[in-house]
C-alpha positions as CSV (number, residue, x, y, z in Angstrom):
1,X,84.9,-8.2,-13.5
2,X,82.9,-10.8,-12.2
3,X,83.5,-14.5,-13.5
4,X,81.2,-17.1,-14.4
5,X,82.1,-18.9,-11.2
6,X,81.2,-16.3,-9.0
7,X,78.1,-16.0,-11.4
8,X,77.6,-19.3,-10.8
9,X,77.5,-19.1,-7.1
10,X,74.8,-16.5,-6.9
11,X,73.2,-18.5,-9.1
12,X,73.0,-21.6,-6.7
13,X,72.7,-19.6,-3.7
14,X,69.4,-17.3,-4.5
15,X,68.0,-20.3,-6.4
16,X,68.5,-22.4,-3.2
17,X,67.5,-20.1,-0.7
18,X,63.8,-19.9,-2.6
19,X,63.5,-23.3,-2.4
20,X,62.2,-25.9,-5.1
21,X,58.8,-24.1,-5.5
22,X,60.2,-20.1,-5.8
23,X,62.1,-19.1,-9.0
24,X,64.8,-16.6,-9.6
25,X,65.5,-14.1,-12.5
26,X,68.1,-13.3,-14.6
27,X,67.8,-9.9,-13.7
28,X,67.8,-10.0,-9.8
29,X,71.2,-11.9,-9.9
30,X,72.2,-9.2,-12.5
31,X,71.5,-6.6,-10.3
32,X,73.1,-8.0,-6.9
33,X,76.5,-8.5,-9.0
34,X,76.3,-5.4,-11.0
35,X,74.1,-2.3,-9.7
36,X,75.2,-0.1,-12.0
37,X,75.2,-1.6,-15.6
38,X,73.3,-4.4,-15.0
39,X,71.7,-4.6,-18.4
40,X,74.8,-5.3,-20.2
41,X,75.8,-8.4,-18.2
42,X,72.3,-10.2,-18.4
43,X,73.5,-12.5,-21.0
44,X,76.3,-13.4,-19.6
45,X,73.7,-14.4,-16.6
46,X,71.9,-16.3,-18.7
47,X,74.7,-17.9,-20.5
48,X,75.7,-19.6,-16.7
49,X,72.5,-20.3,-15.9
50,X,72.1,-22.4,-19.1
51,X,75.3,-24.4,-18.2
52,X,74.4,-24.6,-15.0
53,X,70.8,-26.3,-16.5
54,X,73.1,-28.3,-18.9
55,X,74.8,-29.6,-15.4
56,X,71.5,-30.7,-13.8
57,X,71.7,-28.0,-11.3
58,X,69.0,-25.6,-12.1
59,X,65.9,-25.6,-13.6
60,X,65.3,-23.1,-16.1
61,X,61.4,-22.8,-16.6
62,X,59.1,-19.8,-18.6
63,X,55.4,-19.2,-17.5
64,X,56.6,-22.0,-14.8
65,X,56.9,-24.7,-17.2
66,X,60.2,-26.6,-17.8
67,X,61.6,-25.6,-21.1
68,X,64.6,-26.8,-23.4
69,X,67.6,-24.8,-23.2
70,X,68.2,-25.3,-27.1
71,X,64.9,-23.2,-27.8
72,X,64.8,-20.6,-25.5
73,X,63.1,-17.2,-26.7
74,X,62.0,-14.4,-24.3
75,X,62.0,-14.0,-20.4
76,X,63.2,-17.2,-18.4
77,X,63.0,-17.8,-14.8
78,X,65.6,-20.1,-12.8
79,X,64.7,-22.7,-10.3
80,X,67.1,-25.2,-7.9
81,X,67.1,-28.9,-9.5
82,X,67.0,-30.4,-6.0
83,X,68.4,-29.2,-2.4
């Protein structure tokens, strides 16, 4: 079992290695963690990328626009805060 910190990590490292104009989704760091059940960890993606928002360290955007972590529905898309 993975934890949040290793999560976390993947998290950070994708979202930096695309740079402050690419995103990242949930689902690609779900599926480099997880290949075989993917699907049932992508909340707990989400869940780390929203704290990781909270911490000023990612962006979390949908249709490219900045969004509220309080009122997320749908697809989101993560992006590095700064390098």
């Amino acid at each position: 079992m993975f934890t949040n910190t290793i999560i976390s990590n993947k998290i950070l490292a994708i979202a930096r290695e695309r740079g402050l104009l690419k995103s990242v989704c949930p689902s690609e760091i779900a599926r480099m963690l997880f290949q075989n059940d993917w699907r049932s960890h992508m909340e707990q993606i989400r869940k780390v990328a929203i704290a990781l928002e909270k911490l000023g360290k990612v962006i979390i955007t949908q249709n490219g626009i900045p969004v509220s972590t309080d009122f997320i529905e749908g697809p989101i898309r993560i992006k590095i805060s700064k390098l």
